[in-house]
N, C-alpha and C positions, 0 to 999 in steps of 0.2 A: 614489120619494120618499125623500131622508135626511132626517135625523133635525132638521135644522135647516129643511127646508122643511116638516117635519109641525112644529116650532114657530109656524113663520111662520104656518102657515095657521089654527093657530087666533084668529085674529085677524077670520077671515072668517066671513060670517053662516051658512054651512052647510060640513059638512063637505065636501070636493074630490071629486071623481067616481071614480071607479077604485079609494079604499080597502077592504082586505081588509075582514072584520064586522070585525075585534080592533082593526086601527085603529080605524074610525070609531067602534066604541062608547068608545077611549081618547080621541078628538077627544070625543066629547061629552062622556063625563066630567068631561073637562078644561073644558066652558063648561059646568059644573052640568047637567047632564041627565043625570042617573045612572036613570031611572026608561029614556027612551030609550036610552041603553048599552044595559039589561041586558034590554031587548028586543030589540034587534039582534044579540045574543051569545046568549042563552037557549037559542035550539032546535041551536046547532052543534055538533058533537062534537071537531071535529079540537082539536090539541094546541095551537096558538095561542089558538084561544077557549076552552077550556079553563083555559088561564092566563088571561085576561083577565076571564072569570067569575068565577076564588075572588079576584081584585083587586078589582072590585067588591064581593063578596060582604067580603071583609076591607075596602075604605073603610066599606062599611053598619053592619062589626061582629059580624055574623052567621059570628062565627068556626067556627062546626060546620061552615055548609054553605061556606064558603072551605077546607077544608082538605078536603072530600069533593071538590074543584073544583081544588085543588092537586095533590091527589092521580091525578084524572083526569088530569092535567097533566104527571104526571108529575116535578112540585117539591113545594117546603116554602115554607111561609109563613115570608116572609122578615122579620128583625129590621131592619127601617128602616122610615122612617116610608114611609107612601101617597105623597106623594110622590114620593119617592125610588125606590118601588116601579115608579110611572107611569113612571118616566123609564126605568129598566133596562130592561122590557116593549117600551118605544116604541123605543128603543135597538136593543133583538135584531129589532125586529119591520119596522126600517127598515134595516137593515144587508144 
């Protein structure tokens, strides 16, 4: 899936079948369900859900544990807005 059929699809009532966790907790994020993201993210370790936990954890605010989760990631909490954040993440994550 690129990055313009992961836009498309959040249009639909659930997320698409086959997405990695880091997509589908960004698919839900993306329709307000940040409580389900960061359950579907929470227990993984690898280096994608790792970035997509301290993104979460940075939309909540909760900048301590986004940058403990950044850090596992292996990045830096970036200067742009969440937004802007979402799309890079979906960007690398669909390419």
């Amino acid at each position: 899936m690129n990055f313009k059929e992961f836009q498309a699809s959040l249009k639909q009532p659930t997320p698409p079948a086959g997405l990695s966790d880091a997509l589908k907790a960004l698919w839900l994020d993306a329709n307000q369900q940040w409580e389900e993201a960061h359950e579907v993210i929470r227990d993984n370790t690898d280096q994608p859900s790792a970035w997509v936990h301290a993104y979460l954890h940075h939309v909540e605010g909760v900048l301590w544990n986004a940058d403990y989760w950044y850090g596992r990631a292996k990045k830096k909490r970036p200067n742009c807005s969440t937004q802007d954040e979402w799309q890079q993440i979906v960007q690398t994550l669909t390419s």
